[in-house]
DRENDO-1510 file (C-alpha; in Angstrom, 1 decimal, always signed):
<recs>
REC; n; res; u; v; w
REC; 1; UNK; +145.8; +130.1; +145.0 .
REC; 2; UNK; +142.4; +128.3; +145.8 .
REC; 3; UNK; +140.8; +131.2; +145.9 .
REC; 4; UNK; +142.3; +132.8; +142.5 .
REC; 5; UNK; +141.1; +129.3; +140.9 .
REC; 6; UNK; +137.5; +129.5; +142.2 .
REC; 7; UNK; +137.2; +133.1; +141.1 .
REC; 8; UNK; +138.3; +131.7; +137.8 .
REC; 9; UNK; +136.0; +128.7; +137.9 .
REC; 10; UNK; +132.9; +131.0; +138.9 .
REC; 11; UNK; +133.5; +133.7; +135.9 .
REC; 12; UNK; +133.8; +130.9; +133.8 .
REC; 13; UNK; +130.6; +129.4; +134.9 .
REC; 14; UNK; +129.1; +132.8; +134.3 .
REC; 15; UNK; +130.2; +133.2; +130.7 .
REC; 16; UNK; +129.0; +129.7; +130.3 .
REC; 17; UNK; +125.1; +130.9; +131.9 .
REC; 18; UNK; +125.3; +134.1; +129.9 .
REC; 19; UNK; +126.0; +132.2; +126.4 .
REC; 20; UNK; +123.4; +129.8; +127.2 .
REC; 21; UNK; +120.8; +132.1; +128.1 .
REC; 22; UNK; +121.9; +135.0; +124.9 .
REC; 23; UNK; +121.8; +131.6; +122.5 .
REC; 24; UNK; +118.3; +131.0; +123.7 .
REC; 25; UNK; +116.4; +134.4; +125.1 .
REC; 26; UNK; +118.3; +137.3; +124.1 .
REC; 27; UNK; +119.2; +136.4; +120.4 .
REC; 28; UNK; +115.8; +135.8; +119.7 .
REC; 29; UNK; +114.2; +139.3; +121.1 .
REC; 30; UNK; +117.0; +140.8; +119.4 .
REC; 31; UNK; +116.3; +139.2; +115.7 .
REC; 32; UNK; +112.6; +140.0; +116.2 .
REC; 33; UNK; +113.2; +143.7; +117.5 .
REC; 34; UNK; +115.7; +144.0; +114.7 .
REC; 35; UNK; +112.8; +142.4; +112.4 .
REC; 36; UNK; +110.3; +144.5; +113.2 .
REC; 37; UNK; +112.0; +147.4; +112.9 .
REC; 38; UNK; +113.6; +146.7; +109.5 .
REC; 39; UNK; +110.0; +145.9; +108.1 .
REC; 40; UNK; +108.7; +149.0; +109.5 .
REC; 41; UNK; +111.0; +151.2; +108.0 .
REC; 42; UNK; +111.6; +149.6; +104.4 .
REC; 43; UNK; +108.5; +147.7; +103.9 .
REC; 44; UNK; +105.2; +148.9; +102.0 .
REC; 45; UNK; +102.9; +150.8; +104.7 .
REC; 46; UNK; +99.4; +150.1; +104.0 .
REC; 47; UNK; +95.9; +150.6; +106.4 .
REC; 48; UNK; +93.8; +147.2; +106.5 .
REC; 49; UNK; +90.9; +147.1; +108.0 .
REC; 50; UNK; +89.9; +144.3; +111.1 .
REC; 51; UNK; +87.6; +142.3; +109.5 .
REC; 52; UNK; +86.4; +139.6; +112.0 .
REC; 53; UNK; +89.0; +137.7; +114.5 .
REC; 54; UNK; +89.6; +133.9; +115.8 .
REC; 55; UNK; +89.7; +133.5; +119.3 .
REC; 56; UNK; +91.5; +130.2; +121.6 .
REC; 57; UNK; +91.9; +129.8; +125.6 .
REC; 58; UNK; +94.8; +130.4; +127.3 .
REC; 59; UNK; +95.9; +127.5; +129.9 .
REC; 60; UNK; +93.6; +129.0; +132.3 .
REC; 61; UNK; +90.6; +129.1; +129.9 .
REC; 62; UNK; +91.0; +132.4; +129.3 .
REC; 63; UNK; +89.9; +134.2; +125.5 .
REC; 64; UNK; +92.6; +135.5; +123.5 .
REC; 65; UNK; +91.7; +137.0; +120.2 .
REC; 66; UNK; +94.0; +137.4; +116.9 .
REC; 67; UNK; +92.1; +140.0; +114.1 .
REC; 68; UNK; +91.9; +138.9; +111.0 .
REC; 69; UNK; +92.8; +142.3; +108.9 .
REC; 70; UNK; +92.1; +142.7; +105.1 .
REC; 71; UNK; +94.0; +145.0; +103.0 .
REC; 72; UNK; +95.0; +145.8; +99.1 .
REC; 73; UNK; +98.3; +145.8; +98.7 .
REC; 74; UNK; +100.6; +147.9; +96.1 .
REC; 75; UNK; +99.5; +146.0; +93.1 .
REC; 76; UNK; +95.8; +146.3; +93.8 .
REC; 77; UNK; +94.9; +142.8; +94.9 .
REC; 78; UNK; +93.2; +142.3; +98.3 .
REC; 79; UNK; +94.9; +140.3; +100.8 .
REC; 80; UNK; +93.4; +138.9; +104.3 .
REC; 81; UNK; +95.5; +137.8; +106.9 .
REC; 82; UNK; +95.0; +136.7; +110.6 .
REC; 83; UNK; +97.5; +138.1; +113.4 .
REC; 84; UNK; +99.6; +135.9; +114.7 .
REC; 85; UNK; +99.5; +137.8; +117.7 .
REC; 86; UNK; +96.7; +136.7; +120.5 .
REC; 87; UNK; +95.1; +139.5; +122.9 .
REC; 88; UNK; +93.1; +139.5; +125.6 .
REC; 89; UNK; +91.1; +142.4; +124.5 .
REC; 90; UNK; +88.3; +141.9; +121.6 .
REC; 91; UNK; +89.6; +143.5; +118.7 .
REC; 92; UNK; +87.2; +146.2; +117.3 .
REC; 93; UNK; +85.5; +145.1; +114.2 .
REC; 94; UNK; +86.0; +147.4; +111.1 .
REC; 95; UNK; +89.2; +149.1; +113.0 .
REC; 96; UNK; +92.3; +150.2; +111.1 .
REC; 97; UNK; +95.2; +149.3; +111.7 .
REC; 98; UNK; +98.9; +149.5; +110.2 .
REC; 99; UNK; +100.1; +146.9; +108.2 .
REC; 100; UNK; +103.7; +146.5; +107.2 .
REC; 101; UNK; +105.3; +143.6; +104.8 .
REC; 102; UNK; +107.8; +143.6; +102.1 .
REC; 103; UNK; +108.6; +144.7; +99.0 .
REC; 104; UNK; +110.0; +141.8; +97.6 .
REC; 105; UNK; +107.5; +138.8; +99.7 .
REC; 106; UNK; +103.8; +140.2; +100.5 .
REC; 107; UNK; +103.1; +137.4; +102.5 .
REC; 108; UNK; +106.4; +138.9; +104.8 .
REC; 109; UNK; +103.6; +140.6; +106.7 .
REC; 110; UNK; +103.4; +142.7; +110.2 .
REC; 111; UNK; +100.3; +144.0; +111.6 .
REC; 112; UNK; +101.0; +146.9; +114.1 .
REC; 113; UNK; +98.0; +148.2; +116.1 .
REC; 114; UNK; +100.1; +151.5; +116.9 .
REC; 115; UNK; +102.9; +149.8; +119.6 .
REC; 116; UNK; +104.6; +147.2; +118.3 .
REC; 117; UNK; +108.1; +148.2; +118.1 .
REC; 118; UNK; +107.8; +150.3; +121.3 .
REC; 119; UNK; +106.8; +147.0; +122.9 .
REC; 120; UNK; +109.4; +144.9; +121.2 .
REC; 121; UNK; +111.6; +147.4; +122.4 .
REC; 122; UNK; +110.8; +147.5; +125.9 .
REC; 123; UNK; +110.9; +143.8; +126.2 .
REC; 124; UNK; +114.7; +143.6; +124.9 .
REC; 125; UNK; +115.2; +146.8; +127.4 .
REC; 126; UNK; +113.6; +144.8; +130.7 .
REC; 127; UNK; +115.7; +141.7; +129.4 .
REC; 128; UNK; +118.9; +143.6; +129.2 .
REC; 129; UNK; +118.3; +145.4; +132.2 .
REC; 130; UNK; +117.4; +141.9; +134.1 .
REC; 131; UNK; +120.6; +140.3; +132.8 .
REC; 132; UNK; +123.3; +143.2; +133.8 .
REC; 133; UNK; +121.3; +143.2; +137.0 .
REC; 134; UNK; +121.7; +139.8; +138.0 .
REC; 135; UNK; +125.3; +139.2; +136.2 .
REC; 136; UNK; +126.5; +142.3; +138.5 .
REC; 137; UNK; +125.4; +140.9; +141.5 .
REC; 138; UNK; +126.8; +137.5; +141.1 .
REC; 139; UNK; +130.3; +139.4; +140.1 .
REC; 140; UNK; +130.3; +141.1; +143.0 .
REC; 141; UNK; +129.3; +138.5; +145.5 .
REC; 142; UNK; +132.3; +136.7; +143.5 .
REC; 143; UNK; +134.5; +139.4; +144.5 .
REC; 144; UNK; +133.5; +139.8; +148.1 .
</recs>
């Protein structure tokens, strides 16, 4: 009997870990995969052009860069806008790159510099593949 109650007890810590961590990792990567590929394949596709960038430091005084793209949009008025995604690599000035955003909100904007979704993608793939992995192994130590 003890040991049918600490099986029980264990699973039930495990569902408990597993919400926690879907309610604060997995949820998240999923929205933004699910995001990004929505916008992709609904929103207006247009080229902008990398204008110039802004760099920061990382914590260990690193430079990341973020591009700052300018483009026209479906109406004919030129927009600018600065990625909110930080690279290590300088971006190449007067580069095209894709630029996604939506019909109804052009300020509903995603740059893509060819890889986004594939990287999205992969992330919510290692994730998944990390959480199974580990969720497996404590099952079956539980069972041994």
């Amino acid at each position: 009997m003890d040991w049918i109650l600490s099986h029980i007890i264990n699973i039930a810590a495990l569902v408990l870990i597993d919400f926690i961590v879907y309610r604060s990792v997995a949820r998240n990567l999923i929205s933004q995969y699910r995001y990004t590929a929505k916008l992709i394949r609904t929103g207006v596709h247009v080229k902008g052009l990398v204008i110039g960038f802004v760099n920061k430091e990382d914590l260990d005084q690193h430079p990341q860069y973020a591009s700052i793209i300018e483009f026209i949009d479906k109406n004919g008025k030129n927009r600018q806008v600065t990625s909110d995604v930080y690279k290590y690599k300088e971006p190449r000035i007067n580069s095209l790159v894709d630029v996604y955003y939506a019909k109804e909100d052009p300020e509903e904007i995603l740059i893509d510099s060819g890889s986004i979704l594939l990287f999205r993608f992969f992330l919510l793939a290692m994730f998944v593949t990390i959480w199974l992995t580990i969720n497996i192994g404590m099952l079956y130590e539980m069972l041994n």
